[in-house]
N, C-alpha and C positions, 0 to 999 in steps of 0.2 A: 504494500500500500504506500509507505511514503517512495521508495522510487519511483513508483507511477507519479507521485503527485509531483515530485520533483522534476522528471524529466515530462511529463505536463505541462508543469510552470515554463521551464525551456524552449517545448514546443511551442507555446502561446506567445511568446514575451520574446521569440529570435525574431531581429531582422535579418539574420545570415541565412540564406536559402540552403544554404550545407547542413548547418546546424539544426535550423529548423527540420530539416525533412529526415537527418538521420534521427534526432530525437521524437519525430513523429512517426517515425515507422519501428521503433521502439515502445512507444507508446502505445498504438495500433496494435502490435502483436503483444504486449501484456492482456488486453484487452480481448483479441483473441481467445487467446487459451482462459480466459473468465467468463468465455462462450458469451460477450456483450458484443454481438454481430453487429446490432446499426453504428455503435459509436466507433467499431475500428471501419468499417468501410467506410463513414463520413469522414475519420481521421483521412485513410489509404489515398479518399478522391479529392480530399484538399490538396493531399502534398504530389497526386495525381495534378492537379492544377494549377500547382504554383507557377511563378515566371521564373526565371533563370535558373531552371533546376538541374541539379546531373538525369541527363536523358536515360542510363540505365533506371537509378533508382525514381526517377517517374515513370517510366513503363513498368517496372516492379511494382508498384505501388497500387496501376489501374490494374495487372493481371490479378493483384492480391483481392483487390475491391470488386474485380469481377468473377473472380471466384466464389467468392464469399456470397455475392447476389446469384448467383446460379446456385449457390449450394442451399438457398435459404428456400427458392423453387415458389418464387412469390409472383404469381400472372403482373401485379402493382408492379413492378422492377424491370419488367423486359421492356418498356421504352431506354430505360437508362443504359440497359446490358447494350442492347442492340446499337446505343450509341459511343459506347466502352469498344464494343467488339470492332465497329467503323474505325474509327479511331487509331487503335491499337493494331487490328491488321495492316501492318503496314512493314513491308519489306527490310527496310532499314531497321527494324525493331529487333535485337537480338534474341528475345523474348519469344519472336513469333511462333515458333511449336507449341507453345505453349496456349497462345490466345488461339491457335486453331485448336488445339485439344480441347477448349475450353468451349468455340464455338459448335463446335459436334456434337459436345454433351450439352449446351443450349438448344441446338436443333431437335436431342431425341428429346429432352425435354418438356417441347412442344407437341410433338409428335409426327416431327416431321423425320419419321426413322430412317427412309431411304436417304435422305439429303444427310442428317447423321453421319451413319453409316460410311458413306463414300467418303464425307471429311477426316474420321477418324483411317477408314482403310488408306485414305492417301498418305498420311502422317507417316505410315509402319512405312511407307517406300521411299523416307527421307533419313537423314543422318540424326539420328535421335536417341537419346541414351536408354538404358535397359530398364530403368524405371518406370520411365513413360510408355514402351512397349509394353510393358506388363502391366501398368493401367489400364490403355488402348484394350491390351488384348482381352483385360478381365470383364470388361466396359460391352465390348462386343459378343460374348461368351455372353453375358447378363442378358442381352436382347434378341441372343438366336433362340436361349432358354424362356424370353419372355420374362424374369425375373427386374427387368427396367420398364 
């Protein structure tokens, strides 16, 4: 409790965009793990939104925030996913495996399983670590068995 409130304090009261955003994505993931979902993704999309920020850790920040809203599987949230997912698809993004893995499981989501599908089965034919293969692969296993 008091380091959150400390690096809190940090987070609110930096004008350093460094500062601010490593103490807010500190903050954010205490907050996480206390399973308080709305305050770390409005944390994730502030420092998602700052101006002069390190480009890695704002695309970290919006894949954290859009994880978090796909996980939460709230119809109310998919304007905002859908404009996360716009966004953040974006080539130059180091991240990008990731926002596409992320947009897959928003498509099955919906129910849109074939478009899913394809996005996840393209992923497994790019340079991707064993991790995410074996999410991919558990993810698609889940909806041939209908358990998604």
């Amino acid at each position: 409790e008091e380091a959150l409130s400390i690096l809190n304090n940090i987070y609110t009261s930096s004008k350093n965009s460094e500062i601010k955003t490593l103490s807010g994505i500190k903050v954010a993931n205490i907050l996480l793990e206390e399973k308080k979902y709305d305050e770390a993704v409005k944390i994730y999309l502030e420092i998602y939104n700052l101006d002069n920020n390190n480009e890695f850790l704002k695309n970290l920040s919006g894949v954290a925030g859009l994880n978090i809203l796909i996980s939460q599987n709230n119809k109310s949230n998919y304007d905002q996913i859908e404009k996360l997912l716009k966004e953040l698809n974006n080539p130059k993004n180091p991240l990008l495996p990731l926002v596409q893995e992320q947009n897959g499981i928003f498509e099955l989501q919906k129910g849109n399983m074939e478009n899913g599908l394809e996005i996840l089965n393209s992923l497994l034919k790019q340079d991707i670590d064993q991790d995410m293969i074996d999410r991919i692969n558990s993810i698609i296993k889940a909806v041939e068995n209908e358990n998604i």
